[in-house]
C-alpha positions in Angstrom: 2.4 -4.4 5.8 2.5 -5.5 2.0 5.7 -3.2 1.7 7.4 -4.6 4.8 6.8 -8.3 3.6 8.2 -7.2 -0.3 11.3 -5.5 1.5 12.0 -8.2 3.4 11.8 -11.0 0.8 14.0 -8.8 -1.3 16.5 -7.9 1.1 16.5 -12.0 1.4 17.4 -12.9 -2.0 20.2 -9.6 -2.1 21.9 -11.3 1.0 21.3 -14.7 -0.9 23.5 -13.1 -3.5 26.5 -12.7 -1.9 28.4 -16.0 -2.6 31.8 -16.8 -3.0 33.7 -14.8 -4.9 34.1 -17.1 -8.2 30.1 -16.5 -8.7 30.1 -12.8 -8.6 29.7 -13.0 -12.3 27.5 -15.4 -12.8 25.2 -12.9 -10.2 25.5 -10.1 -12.3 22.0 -9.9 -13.7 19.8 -11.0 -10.8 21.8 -8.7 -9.4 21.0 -5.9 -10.8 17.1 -7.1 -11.3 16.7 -7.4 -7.4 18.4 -3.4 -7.8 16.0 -2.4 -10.0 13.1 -3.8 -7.7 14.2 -2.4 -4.7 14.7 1.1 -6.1 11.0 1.0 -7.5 10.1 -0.4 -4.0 11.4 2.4 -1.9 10.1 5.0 -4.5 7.1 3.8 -4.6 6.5 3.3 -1.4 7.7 7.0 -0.2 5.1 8.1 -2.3 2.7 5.9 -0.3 4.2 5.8 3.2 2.6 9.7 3.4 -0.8 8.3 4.2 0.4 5.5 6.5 -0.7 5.2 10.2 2.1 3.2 11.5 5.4 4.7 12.2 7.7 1.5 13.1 6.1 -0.2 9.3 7.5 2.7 7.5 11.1 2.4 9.0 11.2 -1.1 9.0 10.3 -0.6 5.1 13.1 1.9 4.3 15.6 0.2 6.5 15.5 -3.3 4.8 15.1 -2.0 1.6 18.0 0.0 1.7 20.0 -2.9 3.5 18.8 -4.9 0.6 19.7 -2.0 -2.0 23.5 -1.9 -0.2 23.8 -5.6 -0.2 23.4 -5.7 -4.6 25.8 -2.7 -4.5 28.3 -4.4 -3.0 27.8 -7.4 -5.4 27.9 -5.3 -8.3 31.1 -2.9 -7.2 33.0 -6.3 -6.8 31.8 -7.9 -9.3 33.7 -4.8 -11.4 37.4 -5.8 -10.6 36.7 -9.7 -11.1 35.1 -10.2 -14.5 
């Protein structure tokens, strides 16, 4: 349950981070922390989700993490062209 409440604040602030497009560079950096977390996250937690009893927890987990994971991404792939 821990994992499913930290991917779901972090998937949060990545959709939080998708502004218009004269802040993408200002972004850049939390951008790229929130990456860094959610990477560790879903590593982490593959490791762990092994010796988990609940199926739906361990989907839910992966699936906003990677939402969260796509939504930096996309910050940071158009943040390329613009700064």
């Amino acid at each position: 349950m821990l994992f499913l409440a930290a991917a779901l604040v972090l998937f949060f602030f990545s959709l939080a981070l998708l502004p218009p497009v004269e802040l993408y560079c200002r972004l850049r950096k939390p951008a790229i922390v929130l990456l860094i977390l959610e990477l560790a996250l879903i590593i982490f937690f593959s490791r762990w989700c092994k010796r988990s009893a609940s199926g739906a927890l361990s989907v839910a987990t992966f699936v906003f993490a990677a939402l969260g994971i796509a939504f930096n991404a996309v910050l940071l792939i158009k943040v390329i062209g613009r700064c």
